[in-house]
N, CA, C and O atoms as a GROMACS GRO file, in nm:
protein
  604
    1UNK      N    1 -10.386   3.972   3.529
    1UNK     CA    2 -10.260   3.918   3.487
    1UNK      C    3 -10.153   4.021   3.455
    1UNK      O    4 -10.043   3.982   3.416
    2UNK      N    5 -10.179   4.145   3.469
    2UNK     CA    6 -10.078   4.245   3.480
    2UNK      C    7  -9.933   4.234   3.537
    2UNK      O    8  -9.825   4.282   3.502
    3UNK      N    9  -9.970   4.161   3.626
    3UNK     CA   10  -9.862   4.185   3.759
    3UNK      C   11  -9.788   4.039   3.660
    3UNK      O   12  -9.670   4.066   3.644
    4UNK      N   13  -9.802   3.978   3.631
    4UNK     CA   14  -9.705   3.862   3.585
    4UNK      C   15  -9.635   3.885   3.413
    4UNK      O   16  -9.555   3.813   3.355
    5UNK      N   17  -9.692   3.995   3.371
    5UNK     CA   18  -9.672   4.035   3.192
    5UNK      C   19  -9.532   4.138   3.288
    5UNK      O   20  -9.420   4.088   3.299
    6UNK      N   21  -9.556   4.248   3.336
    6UNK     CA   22  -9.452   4.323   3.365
    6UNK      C   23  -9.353   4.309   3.502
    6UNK      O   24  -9.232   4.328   3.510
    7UNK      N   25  -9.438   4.274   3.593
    7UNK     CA   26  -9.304   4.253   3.726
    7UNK      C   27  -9.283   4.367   3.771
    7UNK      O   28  -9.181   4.364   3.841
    8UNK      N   29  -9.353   4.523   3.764
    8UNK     CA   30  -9.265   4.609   3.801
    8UNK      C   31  -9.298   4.609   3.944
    8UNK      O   32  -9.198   4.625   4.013
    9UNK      N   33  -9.418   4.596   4.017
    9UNK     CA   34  -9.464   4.591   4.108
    9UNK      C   35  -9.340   4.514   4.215
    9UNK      O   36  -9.276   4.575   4.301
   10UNK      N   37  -9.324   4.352   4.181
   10UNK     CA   38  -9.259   4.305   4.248
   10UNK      C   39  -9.103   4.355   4.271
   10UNK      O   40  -9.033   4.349   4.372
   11UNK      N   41  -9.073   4.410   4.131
   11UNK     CA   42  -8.930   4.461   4.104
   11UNK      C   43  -8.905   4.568   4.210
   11UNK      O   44  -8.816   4.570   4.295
   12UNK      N   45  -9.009   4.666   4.186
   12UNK     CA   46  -9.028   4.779   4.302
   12UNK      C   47  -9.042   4.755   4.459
   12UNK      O   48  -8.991   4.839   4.533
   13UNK      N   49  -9.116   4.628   4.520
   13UNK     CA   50  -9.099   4.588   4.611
   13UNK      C   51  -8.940   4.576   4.680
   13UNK      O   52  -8.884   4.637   4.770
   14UNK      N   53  -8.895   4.454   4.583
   14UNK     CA   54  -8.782   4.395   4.586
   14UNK      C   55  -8.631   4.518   4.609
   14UNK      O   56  -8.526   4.503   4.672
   15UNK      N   57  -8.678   4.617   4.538
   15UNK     CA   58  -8.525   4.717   4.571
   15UNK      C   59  -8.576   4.789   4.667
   15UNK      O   60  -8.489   4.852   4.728
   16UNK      N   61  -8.750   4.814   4.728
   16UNK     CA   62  -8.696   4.900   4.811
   16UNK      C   63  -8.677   4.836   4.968
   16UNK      O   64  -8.652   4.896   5.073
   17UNK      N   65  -8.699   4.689   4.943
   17UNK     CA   66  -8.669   4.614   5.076
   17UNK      C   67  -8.598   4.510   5.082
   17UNK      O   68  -8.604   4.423   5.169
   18UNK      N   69  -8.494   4.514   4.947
   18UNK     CA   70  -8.389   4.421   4.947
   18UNK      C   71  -8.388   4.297   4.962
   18UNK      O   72  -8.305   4.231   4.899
   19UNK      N   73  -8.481   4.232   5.051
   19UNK     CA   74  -8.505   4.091   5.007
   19UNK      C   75  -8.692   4.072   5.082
   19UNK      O   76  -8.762   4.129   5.166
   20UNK      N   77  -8.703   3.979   5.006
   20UNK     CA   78  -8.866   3.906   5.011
   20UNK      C   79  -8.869   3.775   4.985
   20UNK      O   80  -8.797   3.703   4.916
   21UNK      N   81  -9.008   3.746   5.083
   21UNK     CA   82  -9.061   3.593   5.084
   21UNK      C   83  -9.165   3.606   4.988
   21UNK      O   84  -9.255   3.690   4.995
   22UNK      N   85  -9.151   3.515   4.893
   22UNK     CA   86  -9.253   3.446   4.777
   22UNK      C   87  -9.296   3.361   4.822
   22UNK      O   88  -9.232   3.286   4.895
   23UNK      N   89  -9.439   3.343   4.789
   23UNK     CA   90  -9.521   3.248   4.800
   23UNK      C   91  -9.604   3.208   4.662
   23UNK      O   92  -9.703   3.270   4.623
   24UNK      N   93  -9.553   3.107   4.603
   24UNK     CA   94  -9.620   3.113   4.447
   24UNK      C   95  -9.669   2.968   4.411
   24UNK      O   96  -9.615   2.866   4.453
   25UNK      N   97  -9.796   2.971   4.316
   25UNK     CA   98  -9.864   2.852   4.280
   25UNK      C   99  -9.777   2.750   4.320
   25UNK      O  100  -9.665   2.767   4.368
   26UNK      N  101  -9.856   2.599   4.287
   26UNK     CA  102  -9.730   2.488   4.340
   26UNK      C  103  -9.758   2.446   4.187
   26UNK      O  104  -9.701   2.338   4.175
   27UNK      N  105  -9.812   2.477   4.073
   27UNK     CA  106  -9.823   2.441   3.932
   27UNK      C  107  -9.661   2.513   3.874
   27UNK      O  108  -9.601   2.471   3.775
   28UNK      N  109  -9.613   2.633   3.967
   28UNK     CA  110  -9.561   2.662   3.874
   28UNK      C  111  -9.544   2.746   3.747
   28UNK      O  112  -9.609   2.727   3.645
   29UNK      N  113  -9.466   2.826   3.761
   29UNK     CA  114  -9.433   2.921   3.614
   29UNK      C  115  -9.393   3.078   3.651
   29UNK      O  116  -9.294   3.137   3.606
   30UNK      N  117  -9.506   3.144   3.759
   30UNK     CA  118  -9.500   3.247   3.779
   30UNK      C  119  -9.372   3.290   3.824
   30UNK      O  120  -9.330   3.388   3.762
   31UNK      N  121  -9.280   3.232   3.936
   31UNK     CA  122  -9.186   3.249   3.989
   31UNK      C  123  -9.073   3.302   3.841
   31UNK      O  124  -9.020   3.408   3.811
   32UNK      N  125  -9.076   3.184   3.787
   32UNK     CA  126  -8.987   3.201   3.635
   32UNK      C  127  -8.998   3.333   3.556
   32UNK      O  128  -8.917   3.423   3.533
   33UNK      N  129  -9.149   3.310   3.518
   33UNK     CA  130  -9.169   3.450   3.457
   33UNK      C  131  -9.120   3.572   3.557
   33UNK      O  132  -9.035   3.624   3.484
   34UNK      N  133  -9.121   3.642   3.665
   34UNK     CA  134  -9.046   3.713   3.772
   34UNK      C  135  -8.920   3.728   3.739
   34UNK      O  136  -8.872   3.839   3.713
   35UNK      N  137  -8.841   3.595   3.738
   35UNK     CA  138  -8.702   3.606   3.756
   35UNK      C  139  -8.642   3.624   3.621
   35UNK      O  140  -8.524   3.654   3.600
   36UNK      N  141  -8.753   3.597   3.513
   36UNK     CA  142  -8.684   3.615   3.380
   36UNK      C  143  -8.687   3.803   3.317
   36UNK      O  144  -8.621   3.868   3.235
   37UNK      N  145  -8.804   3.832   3.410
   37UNK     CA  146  -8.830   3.983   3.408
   37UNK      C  147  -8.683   4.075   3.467
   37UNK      O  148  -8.619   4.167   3.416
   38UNK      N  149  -8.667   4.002   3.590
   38UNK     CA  150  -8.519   4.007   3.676
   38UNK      C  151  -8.382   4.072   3.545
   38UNK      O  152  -8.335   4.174   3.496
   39UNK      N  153  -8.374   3.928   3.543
   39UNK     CA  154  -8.283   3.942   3.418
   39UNK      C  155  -8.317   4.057   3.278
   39UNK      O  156  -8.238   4.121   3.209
   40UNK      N  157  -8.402   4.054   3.276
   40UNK     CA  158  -8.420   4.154   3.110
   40UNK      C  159  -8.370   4.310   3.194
   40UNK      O  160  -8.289   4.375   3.129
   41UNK      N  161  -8.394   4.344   3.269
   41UNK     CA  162  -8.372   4.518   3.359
   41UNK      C  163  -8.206   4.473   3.401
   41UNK      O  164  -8.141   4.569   3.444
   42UNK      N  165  -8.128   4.336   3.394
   42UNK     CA  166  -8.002   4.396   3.385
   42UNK      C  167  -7.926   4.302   3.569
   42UNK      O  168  -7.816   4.321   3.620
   43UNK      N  169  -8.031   4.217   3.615
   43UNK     CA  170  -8.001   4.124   3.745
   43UNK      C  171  -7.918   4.017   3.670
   43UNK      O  172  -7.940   3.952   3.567
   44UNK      N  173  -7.821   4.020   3.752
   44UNK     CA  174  -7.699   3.883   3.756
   44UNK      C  175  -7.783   3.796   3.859
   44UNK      O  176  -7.785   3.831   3.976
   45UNK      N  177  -7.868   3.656   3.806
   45UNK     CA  178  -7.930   3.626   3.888
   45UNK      C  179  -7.808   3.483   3.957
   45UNK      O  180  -7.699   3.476   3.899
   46UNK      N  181  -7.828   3.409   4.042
   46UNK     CA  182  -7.809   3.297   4.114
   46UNK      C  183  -7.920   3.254   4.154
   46UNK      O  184  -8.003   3.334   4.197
   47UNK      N  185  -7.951   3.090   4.146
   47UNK     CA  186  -8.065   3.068   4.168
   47UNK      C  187  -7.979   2.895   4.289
   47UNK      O  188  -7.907   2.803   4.250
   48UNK      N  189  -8.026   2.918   4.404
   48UNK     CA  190  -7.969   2.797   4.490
   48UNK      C  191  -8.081   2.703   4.593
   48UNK      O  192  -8.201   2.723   4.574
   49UNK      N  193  -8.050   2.623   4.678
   49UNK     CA  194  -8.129   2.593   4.744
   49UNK      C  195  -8.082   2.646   4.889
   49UNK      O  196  -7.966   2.673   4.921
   50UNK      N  197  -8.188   2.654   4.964
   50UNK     CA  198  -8.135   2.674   5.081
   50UNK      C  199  -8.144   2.572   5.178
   50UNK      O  200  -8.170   2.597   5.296
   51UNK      N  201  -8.122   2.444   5.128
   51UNK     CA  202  -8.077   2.357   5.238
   51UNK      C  203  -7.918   2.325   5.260
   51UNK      O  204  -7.843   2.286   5.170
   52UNK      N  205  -7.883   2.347   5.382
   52UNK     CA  206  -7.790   2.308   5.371
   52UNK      C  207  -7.665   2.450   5.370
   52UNK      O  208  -7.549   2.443   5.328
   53UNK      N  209  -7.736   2.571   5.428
   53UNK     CA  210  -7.679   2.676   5.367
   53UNK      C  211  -7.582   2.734   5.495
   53UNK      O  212  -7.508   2.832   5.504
   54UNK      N  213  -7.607   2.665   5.555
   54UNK     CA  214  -7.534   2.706   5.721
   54UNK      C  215  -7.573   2.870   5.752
   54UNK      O  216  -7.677   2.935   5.764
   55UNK      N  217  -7.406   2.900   5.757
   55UNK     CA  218  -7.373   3.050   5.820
   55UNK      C  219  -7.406   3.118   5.676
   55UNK      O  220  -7.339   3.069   5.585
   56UNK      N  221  -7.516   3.245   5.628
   56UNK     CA  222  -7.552   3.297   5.458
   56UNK      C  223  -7.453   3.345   5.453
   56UNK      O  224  -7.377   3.309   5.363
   57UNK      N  225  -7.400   3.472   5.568
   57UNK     CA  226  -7.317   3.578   5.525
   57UNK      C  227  -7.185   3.480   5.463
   57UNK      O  228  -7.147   3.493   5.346
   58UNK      N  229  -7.120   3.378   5.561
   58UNK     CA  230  -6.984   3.330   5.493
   58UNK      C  231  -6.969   3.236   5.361
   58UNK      O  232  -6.881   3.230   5.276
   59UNK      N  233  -7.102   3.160   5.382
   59UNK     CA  234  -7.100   3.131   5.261
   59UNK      C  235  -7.155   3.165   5.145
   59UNK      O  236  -7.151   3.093   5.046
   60UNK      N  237  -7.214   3.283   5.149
   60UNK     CA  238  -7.233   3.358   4.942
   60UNK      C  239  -7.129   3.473   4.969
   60UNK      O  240  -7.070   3.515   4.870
   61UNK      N  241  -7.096   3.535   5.106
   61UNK     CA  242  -6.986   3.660   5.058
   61UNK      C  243  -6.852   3.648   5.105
   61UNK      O  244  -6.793   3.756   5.115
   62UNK      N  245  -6.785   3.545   5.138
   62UNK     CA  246  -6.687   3.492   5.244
   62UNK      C  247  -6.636   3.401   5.204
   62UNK      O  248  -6.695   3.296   5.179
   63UNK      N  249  -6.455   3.431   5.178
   63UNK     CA  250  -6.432   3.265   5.135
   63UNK      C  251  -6.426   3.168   5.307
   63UNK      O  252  -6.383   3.209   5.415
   64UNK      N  253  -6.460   3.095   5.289
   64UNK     CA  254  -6.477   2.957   5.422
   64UNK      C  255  -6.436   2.872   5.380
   64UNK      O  256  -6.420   2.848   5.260
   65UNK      N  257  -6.402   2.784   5.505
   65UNK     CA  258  -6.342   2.669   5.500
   65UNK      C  259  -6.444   2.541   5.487
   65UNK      O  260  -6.549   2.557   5.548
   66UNK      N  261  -6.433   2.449   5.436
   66UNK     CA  262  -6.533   2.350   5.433
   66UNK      C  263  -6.464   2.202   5.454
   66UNK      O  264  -6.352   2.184   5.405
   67UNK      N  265  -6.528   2.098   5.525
   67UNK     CA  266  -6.464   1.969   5.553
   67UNK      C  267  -6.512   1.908   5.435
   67UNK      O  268  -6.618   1.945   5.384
   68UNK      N  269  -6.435   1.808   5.381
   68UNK     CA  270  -6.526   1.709   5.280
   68UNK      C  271  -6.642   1.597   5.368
   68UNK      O  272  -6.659   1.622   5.487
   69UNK      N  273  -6.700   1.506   5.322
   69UNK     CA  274  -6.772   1.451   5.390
   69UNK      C  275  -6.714   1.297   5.461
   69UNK      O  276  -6.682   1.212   5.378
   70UNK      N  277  -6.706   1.276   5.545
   70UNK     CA  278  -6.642   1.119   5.612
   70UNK      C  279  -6.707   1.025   5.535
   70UNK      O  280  -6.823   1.033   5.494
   71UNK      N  281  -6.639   0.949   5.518
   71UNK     CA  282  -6.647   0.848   5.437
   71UNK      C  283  -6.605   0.661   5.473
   71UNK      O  284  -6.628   0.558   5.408
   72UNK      N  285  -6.541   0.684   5.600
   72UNK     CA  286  -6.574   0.535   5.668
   72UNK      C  287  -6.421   0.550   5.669
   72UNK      O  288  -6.364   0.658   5.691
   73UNK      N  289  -6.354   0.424   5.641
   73UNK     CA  290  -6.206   0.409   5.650
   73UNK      C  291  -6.063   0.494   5.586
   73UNK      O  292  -5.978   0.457   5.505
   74UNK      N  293  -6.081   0.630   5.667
   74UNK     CA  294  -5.974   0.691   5.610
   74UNK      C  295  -5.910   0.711   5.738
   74UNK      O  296  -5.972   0.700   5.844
   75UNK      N  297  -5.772   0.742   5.729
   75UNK     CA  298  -5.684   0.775   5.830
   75UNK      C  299  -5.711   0.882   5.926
   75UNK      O  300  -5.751   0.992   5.889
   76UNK      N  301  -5.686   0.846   6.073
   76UNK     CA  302  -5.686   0.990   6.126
   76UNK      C  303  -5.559   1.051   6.179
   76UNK      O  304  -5.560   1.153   6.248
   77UNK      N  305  -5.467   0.997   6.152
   77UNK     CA  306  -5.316   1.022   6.149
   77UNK      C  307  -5.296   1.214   6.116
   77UNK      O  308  -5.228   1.297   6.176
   78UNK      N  309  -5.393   1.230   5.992
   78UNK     CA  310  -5.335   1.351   5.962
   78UNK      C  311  -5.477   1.453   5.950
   78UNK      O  312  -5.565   1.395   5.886
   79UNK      N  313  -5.493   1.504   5.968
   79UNK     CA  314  -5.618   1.625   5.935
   79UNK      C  315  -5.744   1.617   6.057
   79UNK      O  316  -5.847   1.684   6.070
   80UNK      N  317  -5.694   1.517   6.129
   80UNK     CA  318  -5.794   1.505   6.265
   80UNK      C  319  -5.933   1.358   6.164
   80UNK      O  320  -5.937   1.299   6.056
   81UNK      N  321  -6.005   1.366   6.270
   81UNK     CA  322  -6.070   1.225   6.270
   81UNK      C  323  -6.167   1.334   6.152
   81UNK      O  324  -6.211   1.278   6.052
   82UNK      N  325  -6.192   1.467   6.170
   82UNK     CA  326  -6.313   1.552   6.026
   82UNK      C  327  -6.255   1.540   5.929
   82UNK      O  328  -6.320   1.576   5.830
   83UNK      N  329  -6.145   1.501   5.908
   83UNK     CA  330  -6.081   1.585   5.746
   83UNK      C  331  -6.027   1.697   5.754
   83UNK      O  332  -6.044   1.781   5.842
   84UNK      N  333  -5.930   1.707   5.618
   84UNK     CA  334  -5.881   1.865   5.637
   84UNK      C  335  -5.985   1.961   5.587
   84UNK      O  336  -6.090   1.944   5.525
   85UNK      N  337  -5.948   2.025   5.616
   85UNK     CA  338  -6.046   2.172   5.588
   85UNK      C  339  -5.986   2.216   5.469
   85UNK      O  340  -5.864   2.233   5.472
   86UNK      N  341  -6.064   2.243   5.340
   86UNK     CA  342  -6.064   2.315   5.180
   86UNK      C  343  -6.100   2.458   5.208
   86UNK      O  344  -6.179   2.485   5.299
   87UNK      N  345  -6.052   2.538   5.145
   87UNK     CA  346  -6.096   2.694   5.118
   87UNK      C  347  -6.172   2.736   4.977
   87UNK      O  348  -6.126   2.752   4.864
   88UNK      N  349  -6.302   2.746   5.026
   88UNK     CA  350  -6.372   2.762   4.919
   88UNK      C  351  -6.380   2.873   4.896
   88UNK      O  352  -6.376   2.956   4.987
   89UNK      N  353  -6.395   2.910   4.760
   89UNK     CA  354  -6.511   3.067   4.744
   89UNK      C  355  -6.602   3.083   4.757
   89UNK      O  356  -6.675   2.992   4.716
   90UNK      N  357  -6.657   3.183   4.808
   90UNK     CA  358  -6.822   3.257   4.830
   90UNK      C  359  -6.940   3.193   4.728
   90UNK      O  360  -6.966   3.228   4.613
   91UNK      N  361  -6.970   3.144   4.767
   91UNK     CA  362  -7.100   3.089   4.593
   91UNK      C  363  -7.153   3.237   4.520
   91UNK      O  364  -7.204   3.242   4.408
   92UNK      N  365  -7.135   3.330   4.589
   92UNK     CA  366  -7.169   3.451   4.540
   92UNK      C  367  -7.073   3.563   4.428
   92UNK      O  368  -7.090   3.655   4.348
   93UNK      N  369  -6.941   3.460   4.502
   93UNK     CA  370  -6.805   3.513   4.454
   93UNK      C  371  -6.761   3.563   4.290
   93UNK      O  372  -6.661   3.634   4.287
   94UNK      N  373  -6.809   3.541   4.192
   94UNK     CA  374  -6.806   3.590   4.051
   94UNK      C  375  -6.940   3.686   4.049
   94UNK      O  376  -6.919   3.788   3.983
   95UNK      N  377  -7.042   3.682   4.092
   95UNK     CA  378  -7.084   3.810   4.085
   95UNK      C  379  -7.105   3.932   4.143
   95UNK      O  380  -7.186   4.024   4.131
   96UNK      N  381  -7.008   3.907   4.208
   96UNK     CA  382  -6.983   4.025   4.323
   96UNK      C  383  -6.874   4.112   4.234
   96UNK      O  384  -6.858   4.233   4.245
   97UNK      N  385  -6.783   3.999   4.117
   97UNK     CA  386  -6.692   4.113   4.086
   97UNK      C  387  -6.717   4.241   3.994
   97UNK      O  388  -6.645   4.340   3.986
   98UNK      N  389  -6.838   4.214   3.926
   98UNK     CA  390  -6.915   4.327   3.864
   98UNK      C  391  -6.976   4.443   3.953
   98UNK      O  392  -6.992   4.462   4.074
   99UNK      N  393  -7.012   4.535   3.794
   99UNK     CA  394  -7.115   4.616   3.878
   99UNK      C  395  -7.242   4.615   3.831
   99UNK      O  396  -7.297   4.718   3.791
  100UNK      N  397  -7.300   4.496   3.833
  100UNK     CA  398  -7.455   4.511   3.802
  100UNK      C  399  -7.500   4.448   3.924
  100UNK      O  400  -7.432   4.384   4.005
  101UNK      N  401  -7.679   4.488   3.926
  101UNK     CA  402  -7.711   4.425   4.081
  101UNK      C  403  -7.734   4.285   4.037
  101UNK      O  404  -7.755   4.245   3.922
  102UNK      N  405  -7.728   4.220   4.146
  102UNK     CA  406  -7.692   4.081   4.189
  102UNK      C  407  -7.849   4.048   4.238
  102UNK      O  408  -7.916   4.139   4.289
  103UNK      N  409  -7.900   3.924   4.222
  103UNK     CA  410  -8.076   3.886   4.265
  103UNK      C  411  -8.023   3.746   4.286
  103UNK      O  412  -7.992   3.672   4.192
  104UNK      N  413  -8.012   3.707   4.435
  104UNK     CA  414  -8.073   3.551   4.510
  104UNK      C  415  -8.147   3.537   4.510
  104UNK      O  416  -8.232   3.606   4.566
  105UNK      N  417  -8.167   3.417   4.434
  105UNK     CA  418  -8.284   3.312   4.444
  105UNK      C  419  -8.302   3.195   4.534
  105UNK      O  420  -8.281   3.086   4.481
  106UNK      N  421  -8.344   3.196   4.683
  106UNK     CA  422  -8.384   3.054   4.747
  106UNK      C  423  -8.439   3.001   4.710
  106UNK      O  424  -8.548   3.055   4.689
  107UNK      N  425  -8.430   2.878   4.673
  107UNK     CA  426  -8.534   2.752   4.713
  107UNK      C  427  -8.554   2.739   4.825
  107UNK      O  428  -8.490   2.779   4.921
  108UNK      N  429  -8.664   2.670   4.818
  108UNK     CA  430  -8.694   2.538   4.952
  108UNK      C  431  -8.664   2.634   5.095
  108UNK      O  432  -8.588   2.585   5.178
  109UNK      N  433  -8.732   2.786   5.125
  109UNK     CA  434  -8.679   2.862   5.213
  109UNK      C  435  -8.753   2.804   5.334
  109UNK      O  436  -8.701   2.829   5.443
  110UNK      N  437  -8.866   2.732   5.335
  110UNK     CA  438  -8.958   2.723   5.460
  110UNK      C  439  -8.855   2.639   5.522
  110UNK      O  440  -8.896   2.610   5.635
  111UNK      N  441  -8.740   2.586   5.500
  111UNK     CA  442  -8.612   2.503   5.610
  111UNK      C  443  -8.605   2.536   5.695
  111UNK      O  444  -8.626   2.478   5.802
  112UNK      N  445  -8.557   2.684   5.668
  112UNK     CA  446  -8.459   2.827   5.715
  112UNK      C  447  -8.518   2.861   5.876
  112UNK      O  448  -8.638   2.888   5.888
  113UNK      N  449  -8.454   2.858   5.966
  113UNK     CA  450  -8.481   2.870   6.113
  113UNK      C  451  -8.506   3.066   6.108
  113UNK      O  452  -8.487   3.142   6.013
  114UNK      N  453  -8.545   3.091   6.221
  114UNK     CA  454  -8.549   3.224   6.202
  114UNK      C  455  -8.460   3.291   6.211
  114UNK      O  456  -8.463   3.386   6.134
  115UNK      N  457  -8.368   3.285   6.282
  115UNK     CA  458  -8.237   3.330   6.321
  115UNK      C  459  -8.139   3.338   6.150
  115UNK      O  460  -8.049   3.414   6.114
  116UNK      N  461  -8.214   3.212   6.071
  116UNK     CA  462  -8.122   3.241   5.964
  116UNK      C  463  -8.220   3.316   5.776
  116UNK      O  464  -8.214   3.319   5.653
  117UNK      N  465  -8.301   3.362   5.906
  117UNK     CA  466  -8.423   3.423   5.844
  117UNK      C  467  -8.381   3.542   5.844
  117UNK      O  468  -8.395   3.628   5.756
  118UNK      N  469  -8.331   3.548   5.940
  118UNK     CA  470  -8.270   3.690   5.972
  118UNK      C  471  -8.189   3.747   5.919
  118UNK      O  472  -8.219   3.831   5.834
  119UNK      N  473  -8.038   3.714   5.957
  119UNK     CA  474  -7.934   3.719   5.845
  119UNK      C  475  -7.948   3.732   5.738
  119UNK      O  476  -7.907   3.826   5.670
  120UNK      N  477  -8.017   3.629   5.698
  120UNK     CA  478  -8.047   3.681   5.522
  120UNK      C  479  -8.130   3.809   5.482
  120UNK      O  480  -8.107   3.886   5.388
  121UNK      N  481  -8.232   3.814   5.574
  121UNK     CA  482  -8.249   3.969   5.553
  121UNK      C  483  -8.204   4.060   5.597
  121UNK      O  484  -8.255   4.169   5.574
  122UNK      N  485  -8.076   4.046   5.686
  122UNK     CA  486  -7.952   4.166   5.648
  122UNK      C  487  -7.867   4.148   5.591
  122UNK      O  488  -7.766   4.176   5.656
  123UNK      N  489  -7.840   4.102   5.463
  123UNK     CA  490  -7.762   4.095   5.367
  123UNK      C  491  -7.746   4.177   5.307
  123UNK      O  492  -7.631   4.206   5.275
  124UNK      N  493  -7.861   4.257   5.260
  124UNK     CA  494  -7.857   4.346   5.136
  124UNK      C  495  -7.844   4.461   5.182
  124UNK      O  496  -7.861   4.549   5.098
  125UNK      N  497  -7.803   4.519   5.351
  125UNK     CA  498  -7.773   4.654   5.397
  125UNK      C  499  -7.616   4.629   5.374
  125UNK      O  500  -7.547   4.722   5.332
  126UNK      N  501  -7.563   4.510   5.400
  126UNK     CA  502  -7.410   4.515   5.410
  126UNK      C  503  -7.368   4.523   5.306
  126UNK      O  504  -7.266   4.590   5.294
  127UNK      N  505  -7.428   4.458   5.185
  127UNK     CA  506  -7.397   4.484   5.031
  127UNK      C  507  -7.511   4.525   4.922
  127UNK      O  508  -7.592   4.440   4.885
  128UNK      N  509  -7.514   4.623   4.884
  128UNK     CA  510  -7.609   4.720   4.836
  128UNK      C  511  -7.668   4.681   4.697
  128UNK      O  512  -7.783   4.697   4.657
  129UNK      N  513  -7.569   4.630   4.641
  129UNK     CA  514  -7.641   4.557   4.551
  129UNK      C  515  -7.710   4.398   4.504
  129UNK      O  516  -7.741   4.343   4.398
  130UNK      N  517  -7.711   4.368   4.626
  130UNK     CA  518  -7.750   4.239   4.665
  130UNK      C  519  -7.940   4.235   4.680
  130UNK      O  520  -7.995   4.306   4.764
  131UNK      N  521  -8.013   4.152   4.594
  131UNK     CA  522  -8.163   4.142   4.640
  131UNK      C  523  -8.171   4.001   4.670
  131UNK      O  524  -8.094   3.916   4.625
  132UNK      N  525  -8.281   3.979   4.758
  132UNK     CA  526  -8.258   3.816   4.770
  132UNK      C  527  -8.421   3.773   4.777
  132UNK      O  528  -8.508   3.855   4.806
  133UNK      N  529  -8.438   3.690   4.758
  133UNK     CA  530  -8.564   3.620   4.714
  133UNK      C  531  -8.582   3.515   4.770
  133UNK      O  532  -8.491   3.432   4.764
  134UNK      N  533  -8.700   3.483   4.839
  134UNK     CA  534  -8.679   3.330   4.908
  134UNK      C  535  -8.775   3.277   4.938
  134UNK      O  536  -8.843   3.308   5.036
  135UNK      N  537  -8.806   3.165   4.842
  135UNK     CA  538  -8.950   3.104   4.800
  135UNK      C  539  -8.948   2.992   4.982
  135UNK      O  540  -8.880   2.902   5.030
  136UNK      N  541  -9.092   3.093   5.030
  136UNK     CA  542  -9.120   2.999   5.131
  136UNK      C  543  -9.234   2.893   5.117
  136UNK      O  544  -9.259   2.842   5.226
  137UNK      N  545  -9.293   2.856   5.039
  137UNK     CA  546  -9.357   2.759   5.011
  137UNK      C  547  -9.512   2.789   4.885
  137UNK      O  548  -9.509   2.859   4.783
  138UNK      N  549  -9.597   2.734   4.923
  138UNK     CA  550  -9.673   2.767   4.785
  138UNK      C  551  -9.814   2.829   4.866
  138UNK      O  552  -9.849   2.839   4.983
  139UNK      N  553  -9.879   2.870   4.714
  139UNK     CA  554  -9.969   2.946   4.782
  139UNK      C  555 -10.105   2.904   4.622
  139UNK      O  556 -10.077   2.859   4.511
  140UNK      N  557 -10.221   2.938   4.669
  140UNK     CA  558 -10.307   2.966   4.576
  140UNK      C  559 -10.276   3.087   4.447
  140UNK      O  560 -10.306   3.064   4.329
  141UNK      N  561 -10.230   3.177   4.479
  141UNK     CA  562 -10.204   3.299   4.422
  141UNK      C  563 -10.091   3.350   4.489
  141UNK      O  564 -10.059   3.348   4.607
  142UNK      N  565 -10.006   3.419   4.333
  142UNK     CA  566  -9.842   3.530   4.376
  142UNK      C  567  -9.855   3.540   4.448
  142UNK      O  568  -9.977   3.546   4.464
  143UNK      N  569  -9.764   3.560   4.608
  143UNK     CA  570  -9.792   3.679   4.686
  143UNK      C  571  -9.631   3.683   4.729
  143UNK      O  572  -9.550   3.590   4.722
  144UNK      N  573  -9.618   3.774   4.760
  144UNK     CA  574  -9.499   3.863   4.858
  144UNK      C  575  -9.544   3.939   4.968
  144UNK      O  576  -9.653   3.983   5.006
  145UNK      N  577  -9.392   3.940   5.020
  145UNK     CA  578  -9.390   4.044   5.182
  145UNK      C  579  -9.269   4.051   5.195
  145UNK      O  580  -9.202   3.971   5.129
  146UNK      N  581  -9.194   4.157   5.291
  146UNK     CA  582  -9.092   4.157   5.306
  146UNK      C  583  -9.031   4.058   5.435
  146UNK      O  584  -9.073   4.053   5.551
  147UNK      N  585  -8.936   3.994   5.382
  147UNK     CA  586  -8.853   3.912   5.437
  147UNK      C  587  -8.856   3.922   5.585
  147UNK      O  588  -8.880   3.831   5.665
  148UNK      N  589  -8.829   4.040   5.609
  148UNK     CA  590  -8.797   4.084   5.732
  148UNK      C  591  -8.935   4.089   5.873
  148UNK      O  592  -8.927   4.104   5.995
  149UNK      N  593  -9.050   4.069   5.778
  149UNK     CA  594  -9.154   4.116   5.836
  149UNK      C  595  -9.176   3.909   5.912
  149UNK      O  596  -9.253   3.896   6.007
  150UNK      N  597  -9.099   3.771   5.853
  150UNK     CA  598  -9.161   3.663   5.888
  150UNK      C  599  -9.061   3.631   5.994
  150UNK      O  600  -9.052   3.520   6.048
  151UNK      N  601  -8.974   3.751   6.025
  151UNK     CA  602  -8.853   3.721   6.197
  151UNK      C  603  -8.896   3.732   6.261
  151UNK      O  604  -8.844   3.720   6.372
   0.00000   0.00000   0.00000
């Protein structure tokens, strides 16, 4: 039970390959304890799901445009038959304006196609203080690997 009292192991993983796939009990806890370790060394964490996450790079570091959702009887007179397009901020966007490192948290990563398996594990070369984490489903026991190694 070492590895779940301190975290350095995973911590050490995690910066020197910038992002990793978790695989943790389906009871629960370990993941928490990890990310609460995260936080005590000084991580601005975000914790999201990844359904639903489209394009990673534009939407956690990119402001984008987003349609609202159709909704049956609205006009198409003005904004086209989609809606107008909103300009959002980056979901990443307030902690980017610091300088402490930054730790993504996926959910629900086993969605994620490979292609956007990918991307996300080049995130953290384009922005250096970026780690990303991305629970691909459950396992008997902790385990990790690097992200990059399930493209």
């Amino acid at each position: 039970m070492p590895l779940l009292l301190t975290g350095r192991g995973f911590r050490r993983d995690l910066e020197e390959t910038g992002a990793l796939a978790l695989y943790a009990p389906l009871e629960g806890g370990a993941e928490t304890r990890l990310l609460r370790r995260l936080r005590a060394v000084g991580y601005q964490a975000q914790i999201t799901s990844a359904r639903g996450l489209g394009d990673p790079e534009q939407y956690l570091l990119r402001s984008h445009g987003l349609r609202p959702p159709h909704l049956g009887h609205q006009s198409v007179g003005r904004g086209a038959a989609v809606g107008e397009v909103h300009n959002v901020m980056p979901q990443l966007g307030a902690l980017l304006e610091g300088d402490s490192p930054i730790l993504l948290w996926l959910l629900e990563g086993q969605v994620l196609a490979a292609s956007e398996l990918a991307a996300i594990a080049a995130l953290p070369a384009r922005e250096p203080r970026l780690k990303i984490v991305v629970e691909m489903g459950g396992a008997r026991a902790l385990r990790w690997q690097p992200l990059s190694t399930l493209v």
